[in-house]
TORVEXLO-82098 format. One record per residue (C-alpha): residue in one letter; x, y, z. Coordinates in pm, whole numbers. Layout:
<recs>
A X Y Z
...
</recs>
This chain:
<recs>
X -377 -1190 1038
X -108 -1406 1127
X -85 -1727 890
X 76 -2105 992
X 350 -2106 753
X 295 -2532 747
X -49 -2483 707
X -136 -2675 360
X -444 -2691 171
X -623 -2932 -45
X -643 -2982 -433
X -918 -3242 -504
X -721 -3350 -844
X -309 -3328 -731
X -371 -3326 -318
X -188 -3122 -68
X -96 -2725 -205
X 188 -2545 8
X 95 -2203 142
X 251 -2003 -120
X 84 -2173 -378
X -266 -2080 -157
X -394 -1904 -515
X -705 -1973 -748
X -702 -1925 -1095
X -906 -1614 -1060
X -648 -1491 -784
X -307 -1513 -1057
X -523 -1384 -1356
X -648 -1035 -1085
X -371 -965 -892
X -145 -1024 -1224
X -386 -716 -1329
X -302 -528 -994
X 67 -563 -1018
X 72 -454 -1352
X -155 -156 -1331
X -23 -62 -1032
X 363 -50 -1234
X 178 147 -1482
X 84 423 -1220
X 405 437 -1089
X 557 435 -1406
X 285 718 -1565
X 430 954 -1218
X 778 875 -1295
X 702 1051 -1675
X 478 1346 -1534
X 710 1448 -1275
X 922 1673 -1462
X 637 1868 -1618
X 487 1928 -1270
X 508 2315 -1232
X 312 2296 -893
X 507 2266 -560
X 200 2094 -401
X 118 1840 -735
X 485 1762 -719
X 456 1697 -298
X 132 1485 -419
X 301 1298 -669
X 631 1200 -439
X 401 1103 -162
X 133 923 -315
X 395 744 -565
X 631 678 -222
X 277 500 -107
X 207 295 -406
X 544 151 -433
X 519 13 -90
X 188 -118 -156
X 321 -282 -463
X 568 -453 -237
X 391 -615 15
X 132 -710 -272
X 442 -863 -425
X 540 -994 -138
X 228 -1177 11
X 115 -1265 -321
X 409 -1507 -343
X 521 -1625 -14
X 88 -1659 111
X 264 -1516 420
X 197 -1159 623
X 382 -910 466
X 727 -781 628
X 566 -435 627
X 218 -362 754
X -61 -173 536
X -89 145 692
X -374 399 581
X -284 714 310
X -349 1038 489
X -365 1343 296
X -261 1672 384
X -558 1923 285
X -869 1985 452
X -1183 1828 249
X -1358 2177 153
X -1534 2173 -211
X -1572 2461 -419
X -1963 2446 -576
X -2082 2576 -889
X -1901 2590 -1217
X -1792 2916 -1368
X -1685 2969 -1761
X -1365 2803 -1821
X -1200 2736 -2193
X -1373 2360 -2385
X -1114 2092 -2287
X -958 1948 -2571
X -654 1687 -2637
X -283 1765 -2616
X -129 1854 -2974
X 243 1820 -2787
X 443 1723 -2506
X 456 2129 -2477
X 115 2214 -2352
X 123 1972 -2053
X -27 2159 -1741
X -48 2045 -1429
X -441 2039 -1465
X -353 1767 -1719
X -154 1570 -1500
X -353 1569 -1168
X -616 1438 -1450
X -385 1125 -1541
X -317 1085 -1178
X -668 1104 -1066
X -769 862 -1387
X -508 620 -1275
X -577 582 -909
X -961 542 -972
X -850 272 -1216
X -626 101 -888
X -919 125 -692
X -1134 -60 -902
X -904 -301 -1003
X -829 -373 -622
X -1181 -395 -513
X -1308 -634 -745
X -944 -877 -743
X -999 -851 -352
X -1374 -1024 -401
X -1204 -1327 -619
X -905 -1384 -406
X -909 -1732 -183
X -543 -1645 23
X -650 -1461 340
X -309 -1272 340
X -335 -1097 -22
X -709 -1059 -12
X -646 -861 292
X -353 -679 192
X -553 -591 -99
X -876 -529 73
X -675 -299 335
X -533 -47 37
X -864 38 -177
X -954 307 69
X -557 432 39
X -653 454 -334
X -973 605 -245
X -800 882 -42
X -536 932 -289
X -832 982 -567
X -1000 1211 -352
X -679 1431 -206
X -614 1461 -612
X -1040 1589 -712
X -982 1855 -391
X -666 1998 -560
X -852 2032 -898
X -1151 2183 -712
X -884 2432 -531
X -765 2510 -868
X -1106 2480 -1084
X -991 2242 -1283
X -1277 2007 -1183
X -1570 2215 -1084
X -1879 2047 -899
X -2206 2178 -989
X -2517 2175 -696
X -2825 2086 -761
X -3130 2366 -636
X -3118 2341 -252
X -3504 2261 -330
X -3437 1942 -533
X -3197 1812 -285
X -3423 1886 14
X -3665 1627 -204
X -3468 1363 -242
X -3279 1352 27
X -3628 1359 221
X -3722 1081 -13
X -3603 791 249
X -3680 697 591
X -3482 490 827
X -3596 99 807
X -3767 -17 1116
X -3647 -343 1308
X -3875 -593 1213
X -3896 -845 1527
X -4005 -1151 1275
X -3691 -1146 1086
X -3426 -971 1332
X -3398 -1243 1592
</recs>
């Protein structure tokens, strides 16, 4: 979406706004959120990398934090120029196949750390899932409040990178049963998945 970088817009109260001030009050408060959450991710890697014991977590980490940062950027970047970003938003993809694991088995209760010590790397794909989730909510609803077609798109275009990212990190804690998926009785979901029917075209709205 290429944008005329003369192009102004109008404030009823002080008149003409320039395109980099193309923002609503809304826009500064949510993508000031996005910004800043999106530090705190990259941040929260930077500290768990160490304590990753897990060739593949640690290839995760680099490449999802590598993805985030140049999200970040271009946020940065549109966000205060109202302009197309230098580089493009490209979509995440992961590296594993998308095969779940059903049924839980008995593991050990989960409980809180009681040091820095007992860090695992089911703990830390836990923070990294939690914190992606939290970047894909936080994108999706700043993306519906945003009035500058530039950011709302470079926005809109990276919740399904976070969406990958979140799922790439639950299918290495299913690999590793850290997150185990129960099923419901192939009976029950027969039901409700029987439950709906396919809406028919109405000719008296659907014109």
């Amino acid at each position: 979406m290429m944008q005329n970088e003369n192009q102004m817009h109008q404030n009823m109260h002080t008149g003409t706004v320039p395109q980099q001030m193309n923002h609503g009050g809304h826009e500064m408060f949510d993508v000031h959120e996005v910004l800043s959450g999106a530090i705190g991710t990259m941040n929260q890697y930077v500290l768990l990398r160490p304590h990753v014991k897990d060739p593949e977590l640690r290839d995760i980490l680099d490449r999802q934090y590598n993805w985030i940062q140049d999200e970040y950027n271009a946020t940065v970047e549109s966000f205060q120029t109202g302009k197309d970003p230098a580089k493009a938003t490209q979509a995440y993809m992961m590296k594993q196949n998308n095969d779940f694991i059903y049924g839980l088995s008995p593991s050990q209760p989960k409980k809180p750390l009681g040091s820095v010590s007992e860090i695992t790397d089911e703990c830390i794909s836990g923070l990294m899932l939690g914190s992606v989730k939290s970047l894909a909510s936080m994108k999706t609803m700043t993306s519906l409040e945003v009035t500058n077609p530039v950011v709302r798109r470079v926005l809109a275009d990276s919740v399904p990178n976070c969406i990958e990212m979140a799922y790439e990190l639950s299918i290495y804690q299913n690999k590793h049963h850290y997150y185990q998926v129960p099923q419901l009785a192939q009976q029950d979901m027969q039901q409700i998945m029987s439950s709906y029917a396919t809406a028919q075209v109405n000719p008296s709205i659907v014109h």
